[in-house]
N, C-alpha and C positions, 0 to 999 in steps of 0.2 A: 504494500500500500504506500502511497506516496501521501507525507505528513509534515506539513508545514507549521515549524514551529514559530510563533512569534512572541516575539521579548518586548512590553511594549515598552512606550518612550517615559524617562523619569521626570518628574520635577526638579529640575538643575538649579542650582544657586550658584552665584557668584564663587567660583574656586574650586568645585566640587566639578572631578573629572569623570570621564567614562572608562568603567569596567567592563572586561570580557563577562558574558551573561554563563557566569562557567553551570549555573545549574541547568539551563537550558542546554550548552554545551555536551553535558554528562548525558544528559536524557539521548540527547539523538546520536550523540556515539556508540548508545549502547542500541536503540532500535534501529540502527544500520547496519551494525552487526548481526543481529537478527533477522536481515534480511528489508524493510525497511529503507524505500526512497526516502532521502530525507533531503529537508532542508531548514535554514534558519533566515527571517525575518526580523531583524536586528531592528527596529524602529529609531534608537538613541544616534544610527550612525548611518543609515539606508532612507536615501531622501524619496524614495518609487513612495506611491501611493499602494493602498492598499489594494484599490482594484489588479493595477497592474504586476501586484505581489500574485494575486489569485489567477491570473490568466498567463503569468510566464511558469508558470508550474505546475496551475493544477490538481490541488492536493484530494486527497480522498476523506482526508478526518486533519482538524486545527488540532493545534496543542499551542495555548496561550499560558506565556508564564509568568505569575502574579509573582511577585518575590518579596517586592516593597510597598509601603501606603504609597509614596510619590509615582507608584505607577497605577493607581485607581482610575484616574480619569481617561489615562490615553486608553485602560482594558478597556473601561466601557465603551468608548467610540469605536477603539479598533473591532470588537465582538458585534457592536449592534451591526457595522459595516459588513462584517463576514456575513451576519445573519439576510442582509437585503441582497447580496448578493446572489448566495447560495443558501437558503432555508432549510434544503435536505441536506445540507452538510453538517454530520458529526462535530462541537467542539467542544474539545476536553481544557480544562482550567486545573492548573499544580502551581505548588510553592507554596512561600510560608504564608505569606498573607492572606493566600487563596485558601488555605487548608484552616484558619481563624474567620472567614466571612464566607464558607460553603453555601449556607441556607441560604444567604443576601445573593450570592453569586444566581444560584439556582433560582429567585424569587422574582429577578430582573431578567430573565432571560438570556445571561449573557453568554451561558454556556450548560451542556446538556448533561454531564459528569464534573463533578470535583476530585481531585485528588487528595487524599490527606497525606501527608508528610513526603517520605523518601519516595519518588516517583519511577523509578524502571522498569520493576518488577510489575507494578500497578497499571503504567500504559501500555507494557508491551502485554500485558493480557487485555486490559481494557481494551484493545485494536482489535483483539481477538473476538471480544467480545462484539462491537460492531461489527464485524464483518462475518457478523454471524458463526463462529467458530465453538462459541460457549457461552454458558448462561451468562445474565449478567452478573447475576445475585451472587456468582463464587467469584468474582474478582474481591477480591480484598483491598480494605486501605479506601473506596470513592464513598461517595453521597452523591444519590439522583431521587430525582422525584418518581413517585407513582401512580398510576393512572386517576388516581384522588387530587396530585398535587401534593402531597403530603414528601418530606425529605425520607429516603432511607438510607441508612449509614450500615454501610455492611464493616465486619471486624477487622479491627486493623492489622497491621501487616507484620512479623516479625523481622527486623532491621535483618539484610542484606549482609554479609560478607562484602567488603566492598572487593577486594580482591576478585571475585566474581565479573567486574565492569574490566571494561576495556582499557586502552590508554585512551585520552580521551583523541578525537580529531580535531587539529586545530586549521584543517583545511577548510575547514566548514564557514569559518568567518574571517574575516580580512584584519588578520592578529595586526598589521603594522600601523590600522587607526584606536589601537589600544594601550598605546607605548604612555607609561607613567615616565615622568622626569625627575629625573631625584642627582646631584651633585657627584655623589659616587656612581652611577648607573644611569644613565641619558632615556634608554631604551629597556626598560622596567616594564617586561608582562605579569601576570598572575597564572599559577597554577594551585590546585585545590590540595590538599595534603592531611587532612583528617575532618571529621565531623563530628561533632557535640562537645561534652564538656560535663565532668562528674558535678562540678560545682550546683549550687543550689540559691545564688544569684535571684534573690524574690524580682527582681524589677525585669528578668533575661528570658526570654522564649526559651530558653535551650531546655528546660524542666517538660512544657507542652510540648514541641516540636521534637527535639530530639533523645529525652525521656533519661536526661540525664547518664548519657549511654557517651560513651569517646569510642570511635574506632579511626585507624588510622590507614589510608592508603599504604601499600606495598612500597616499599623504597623503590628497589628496582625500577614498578612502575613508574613512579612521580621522575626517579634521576632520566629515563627516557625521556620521557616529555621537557624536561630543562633543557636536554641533547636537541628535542628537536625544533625546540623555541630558539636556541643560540644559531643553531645550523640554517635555520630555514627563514628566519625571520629576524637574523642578526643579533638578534637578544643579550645587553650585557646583565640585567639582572632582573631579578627572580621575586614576586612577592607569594608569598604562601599563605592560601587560604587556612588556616590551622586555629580555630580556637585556644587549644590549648597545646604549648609546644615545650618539648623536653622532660619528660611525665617518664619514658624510658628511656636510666639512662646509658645502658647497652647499644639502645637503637642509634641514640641520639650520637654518641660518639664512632657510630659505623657511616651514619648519615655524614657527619664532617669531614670524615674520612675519605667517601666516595665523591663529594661532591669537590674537597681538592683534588684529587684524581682527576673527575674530570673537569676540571679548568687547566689543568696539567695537558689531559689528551687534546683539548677544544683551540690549547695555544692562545684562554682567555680567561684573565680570573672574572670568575661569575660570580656576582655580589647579590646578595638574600636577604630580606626579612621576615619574617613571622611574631607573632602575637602569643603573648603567655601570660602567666598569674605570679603577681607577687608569692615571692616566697619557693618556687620551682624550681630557679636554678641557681647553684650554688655559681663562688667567683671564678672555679675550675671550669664548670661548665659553659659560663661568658667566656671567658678566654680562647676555648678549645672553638666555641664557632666564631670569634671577632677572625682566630688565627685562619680560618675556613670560610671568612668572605662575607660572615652579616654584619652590615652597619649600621643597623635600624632595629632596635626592639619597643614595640607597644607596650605599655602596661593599661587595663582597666582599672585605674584607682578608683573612680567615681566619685569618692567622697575623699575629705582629710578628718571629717569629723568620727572620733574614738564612739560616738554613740549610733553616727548614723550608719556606719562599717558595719557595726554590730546588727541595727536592723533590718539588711540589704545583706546579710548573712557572706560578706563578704572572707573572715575568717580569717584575717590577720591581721595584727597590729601595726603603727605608725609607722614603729621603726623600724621593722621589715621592709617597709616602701623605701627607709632612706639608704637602706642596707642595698639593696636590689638597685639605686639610680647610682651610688657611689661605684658599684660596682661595675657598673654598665661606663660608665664615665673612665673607671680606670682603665678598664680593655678595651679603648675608644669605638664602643658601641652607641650611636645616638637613642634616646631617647623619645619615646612619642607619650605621655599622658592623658586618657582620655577621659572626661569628667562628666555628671548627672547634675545642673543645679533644681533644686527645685521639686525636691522628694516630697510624699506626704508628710505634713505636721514637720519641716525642715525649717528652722530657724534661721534670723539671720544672724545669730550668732555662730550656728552650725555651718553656716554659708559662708562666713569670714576664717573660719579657721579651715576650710578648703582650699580658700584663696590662699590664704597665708604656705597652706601646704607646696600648693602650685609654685609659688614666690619661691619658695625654701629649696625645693629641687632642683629649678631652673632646669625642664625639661628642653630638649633640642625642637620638639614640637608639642603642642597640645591639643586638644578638639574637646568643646567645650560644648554641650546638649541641652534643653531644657525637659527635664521629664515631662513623659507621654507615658502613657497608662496602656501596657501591650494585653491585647486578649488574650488570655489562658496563663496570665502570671500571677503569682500571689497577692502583687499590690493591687491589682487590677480584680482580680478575687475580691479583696480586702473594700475596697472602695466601692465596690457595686452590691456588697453584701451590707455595709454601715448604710446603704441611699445616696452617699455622695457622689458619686457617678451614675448617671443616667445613661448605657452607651446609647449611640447614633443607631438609628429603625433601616436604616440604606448606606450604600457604599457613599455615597455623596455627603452625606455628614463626617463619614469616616476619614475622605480624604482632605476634608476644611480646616482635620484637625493638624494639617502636617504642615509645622513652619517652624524655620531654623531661630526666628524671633520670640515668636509667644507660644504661649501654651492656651490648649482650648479650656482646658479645667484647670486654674491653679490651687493646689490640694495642700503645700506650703504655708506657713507664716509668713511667706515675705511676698511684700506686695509685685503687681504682675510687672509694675516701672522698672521695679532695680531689678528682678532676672532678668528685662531685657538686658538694661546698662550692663549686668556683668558678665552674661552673653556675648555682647556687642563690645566690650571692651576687649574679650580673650578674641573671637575672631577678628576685628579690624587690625589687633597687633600683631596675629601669625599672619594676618594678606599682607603688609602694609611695612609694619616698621619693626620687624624682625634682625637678626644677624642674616647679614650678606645673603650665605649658603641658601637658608630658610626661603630667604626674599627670591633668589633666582627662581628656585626651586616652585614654591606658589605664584611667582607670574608667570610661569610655564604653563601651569595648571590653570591660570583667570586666561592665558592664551588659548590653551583646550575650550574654553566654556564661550570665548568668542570666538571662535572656528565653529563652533556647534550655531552661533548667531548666523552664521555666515551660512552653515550649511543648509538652515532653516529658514533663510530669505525666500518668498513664494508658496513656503509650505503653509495648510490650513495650521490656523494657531499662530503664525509665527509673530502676530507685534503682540496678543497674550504672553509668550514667552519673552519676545523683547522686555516686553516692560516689567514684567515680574523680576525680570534682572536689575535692572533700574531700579525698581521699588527697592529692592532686598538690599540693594547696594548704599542707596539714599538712608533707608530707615538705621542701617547699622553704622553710620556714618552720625547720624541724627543721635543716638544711643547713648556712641561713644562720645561726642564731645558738648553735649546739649546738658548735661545733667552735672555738673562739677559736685555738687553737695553729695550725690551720691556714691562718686567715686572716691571722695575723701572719707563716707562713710567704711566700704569697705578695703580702703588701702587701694585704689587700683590706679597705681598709676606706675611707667616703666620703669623708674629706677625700684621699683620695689623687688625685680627678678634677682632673685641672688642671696638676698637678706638672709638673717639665719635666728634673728632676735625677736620672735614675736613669743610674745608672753602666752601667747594660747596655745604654746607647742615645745613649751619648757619641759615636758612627758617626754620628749624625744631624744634628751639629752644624757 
C-alpha cells in the first residue's frame, strides 16, 4: 500500500529551528521495510500544497503525525483538506499529543483511527487492518468510533524491542535543510538513541506516554546511522534524541569508544550531544565523552527551589546540580539548563531562588518555559481533580493554550506580568546579548526561522505566521525592558551571571 505520511507544520517562534520529524521518520522506515510505499510530507520544510502532495503520489491510507500542541492547527487544516479531497481515504493520527486528544481527534472528524503511544507495530497492523486483512478490534494500542459514534479503545500494546526496527532511512527526507548550527559542529543533524525515562517527573509525559519504561536503541544500530549522516550528508555532529543518557555504564564507555573509532575511520572528529539527569554521571564519566567529542550536555533543573524539586519529584538536591555544572565546566563540556517558571502554588520567593540558581551556575545556554499543565501528568491530574483547571471541550482551545509568553491558566503565586518579565528577560538575553559563541550560534538559528519566512512567502497562512513572529519578537522585547521595578525585584539583570553570594542558596555551600 502506498502511505503518505505527513508531519504537519509547527508554531515557530522567533529562534526556534526545524527538526528532523525522526518519529514520523521511525514509522515509515519501518513500514517500508515491511513492504510499504512510503513517503513523507514534511509541511515545516515542503512548500507543494496539499492537493499537489495527494496527486504526485497517490496514497492509499494518511498517517498524520500529531507530536506537539504547536502542531494543532496546521493537523486540523491539513486532515479537513485530505478529507475534501479524498473522503474514502483511510486516515490514521499517532504521536504524543494525538494519543492525549484521541476522542477530540475522533469527535472533529479529522481522522478515522488514533494511535496510542509507540506506533509500528500499531500501523503496520492497523494497514492490515484496512485493507481488509484482519479484524479491527485485535489491532492493539488505537481508539475509533462505533457504529453508535461512541470511542472504542482497544488494549494497549506491550512496548517493542526497539532493536526489532530498522536503521532508520534518512533518504526519505532532504537531511541537508535540517542542519543545526552550533560553534563546535556547523552541520549538526539529530538521531534518536533511547526512549523514556524511569524518572517520575509529576509535570513530564514520560509516566503516560512512555510508562516510565527506558529502552535504549542498539549501539551498532545508532553508530550506523552517524556513519551515514557524516558520509552522505557531510554531517560534523550528532544531537541525540536520549532522554536519559549514561544510566549504563559499561554501554556508555563502549559507546565513546566506538564513536572515537569512528571519527578515526571517517578522517572527522564527530562532535555529540545528549540530554541527562543531575546526579548520572560521575567526573570520570564527563571526561571519558568531552575526550570522545561531546561538547554540549543539557541538564533539566527546572527548578533551584529545595521545596519545589521536592514536589516535581525531581530527586536531588542543590548541590548535586552545582557538582554536575562544575564538573561539566572542568572537562570543557558546555552546558544547557532548562527551567519551568510558574509551577502550581510557586512562589515568588521560590521563583527568585531559581533565578538566583540560574545566576550561580552560569550555564553556556539556558531555555526558560512557562508551565502548561500536560494531559495525563500528575499536576495536570492534581489540578483538574481540586476544579482549578477546566480542560478545553476541542482541539482549538487546546492549541490557544501554547505560547512561549503567557500561560492560559496561571496556577502560581506570582502574578501573570512578572512570569512574562522573567521569561522574556532569560530569552531576549540567550537571542540577543549573550557570549560571542552563544550569539553566533542563535543568529544562525533566528536565520533558520527567516529562511522559513522566506520559504512561506505565497503560502496560505503566510503574513499569520509573519506577524506572529513580529508579535513574539515585539512582546518579549516589551517584557524585557518595559518593566524595570520588576527586574530589580527578582535580580534580573546581566551582570548578575556568575555571582555566587545570594543569601537564598547559603545550603549550597
Amino acid at each position: 500500500m502506498r502511505v503518505l505520511f505527513i508531519y504537519p507544520r509547527m508554531q515557530l517562534y522567533l529562534g526556534s529551528g526545524i527538526t528532523p520529524p525522526t518519529a514520523a521518520l521511525s514509522l515509515a522506515s519501518f513500514i517500508q521495510r515491511e513492504g510499504h510505499e512510503v513517503r513523507i510530507y514534511e509541511r515545516n520544510i515542503d512548500t507543494k500544497s496539499v492537493l499537489r502532495a495527494m496527486e504526485e503520489f497517490g496514497p492509499g491510507a494518511v498517517v498524520c503525525t500529531l507530536q506537539h500542541t504547536q502542531q494543532i492547527r496546521d493537523t486540523q487544516a491539513v486532515c479537513r483538506e485530505v478529507r475534501a479531497l479524498r473522503p474514502d481515504l483511510p486516515i490514521l493520527c499517532g504521536g504524543l499529543t494525538a494519543s492525549h486528544f484521541s476522542e477530540l481527534i475522533l469527535k472533529e472528524g479529522l481522522a478515522d483511527y488514533v494511535g496510542i503511544g509507540e506506533g509500528e507495530y500499531t500501523l503496520l497492523e492497523l494497514l492490515e487492518a484496512v485493507d481488509g486483512q484482519r479484524e479491527l478490534s485485535t489491532v492493539q494500542s488505537i481508539v475509533y468510533l462505533d457504529p453508535d459514534g461512541l470511542p472504542v479503545h482497544t488494549p494497549l500494546r506491550p512496548f517493542a524491542d526497539l532493536g526489532d526496527f530498522p536503521e532508520t532511512d534518512f533518504s526519505l527526507l532532504p537531511m541537508e535543510k535540517y542542519f543545526a548550527y552550533y560553534p563546535e559542529s556547523p552541520r549538526t543533524l539529530t538521531v534518536y538513541a533511547s526512549k523514556g525515562c524511569p524518572g517520575r517527573c509529576t509535570f513530564c509525559f514520560n509516566e503516560a506516554y512512555y510508562r516510565c519504561q527506558y529502552r535504549a536503541r542498539r549501539r551498532k544500530t545508532v553508530l550506523r546511522e552517524i556513519e551515514t549522516l557524516v558520509t552522505d550528508y557531510d554531517a560534523d555532529g550528532v544531537v541525540f534524541i536520549a532522554e536519559l543518557w549514561g544510566v549504563d555504564k559499561e554501554e556508555l564507555r563502549a559507546f565513546c569508544g566506538d564513536i572515537t573509532a569512528l571519527s578515526e575511520k571517517l578522517g572527522k572528529r564527530i562532535r555529540w550531544y545528549c540530554e541527562t539527569r543531575i546526579g548520572v554521571l560521575s567526573y570520570d564519566d564527563l571526561e571519558r565523552m568531552a575526550r570522545a567529542g561531546c561538547f554540549l550536555l543539557p541538564f533539566g533543573l527546572e527548578s533551584g527551589s529545595p521545596e519545589m524539586l521536592k514536589r516535581i519529584q525531581k530527586g536531588y538536591p542543590l548541590k548535586r546540580i552545582e557538582t554536575d555544572f562544575n564538573n561539566c565546566k572542568a572537562v570543557g563540556i558546555n552546558t544547557v539548563v532548562y527551567i519551568i517558571f510558574g509551577f502550581p502554588d510557586e512562589t515568588p520567593a521560590q521563583i527568585k531562588q531559581t533565578i538566583h540558581t540560574i545566576f550561580r551556575l552560569n550555564p553556556t545556554f539556558y531555555s526558560t518555559f512557562l508551565f502548561s499543565a500536560i494531559p495525563g501528568t500528575v499536576e495536570y491530574n492534581k489540578l483538574v481533580a481540586s476544579g482549578r483547571l477546566a480542560p478545553p471541550t476541542d482541539l482549538a482551545g487546546w492549541a490557544a493554550r501554547e505560547n512561549r509568553q503567557r500561560v492560559a491558566e496561571n496556577f502560581s503565586a506570582v502574578p501573570d506580568r512578572e512570569l512574562a518579565v522573567i521569561n522574556s528577560f532569560f530569552y531576549w538575553r540567550m537571542l540577543f546579548q549573550n557570549r560571542r559563541e552563544q550569539k553566533v550560534g542563535r543568529l544562525m538559528t533566528i536565520g533558520m526561522a527567516l529562511r522559513r519566512v522566506a520559504d512561506n512567502i505565497g503560502r496560505k497562512g503566510f503574513f499569520e505566521f509573519f506577524f506572529n513572529q513580529a508579535r513574539f519578537a515585539l512582546r518579549t522585547a516589551w517584557y524585557y525592558y518595559a518593566f524595570p521595578g520588576i527586574r530589580k525585584k527578582y535580580d534580573l539583570y546581566p551582570r548578575s551571571f556568575g555571582r555566587r553570594d545570594w543569601e537564598d542558596l547559603s545550603h549550597l555551600d
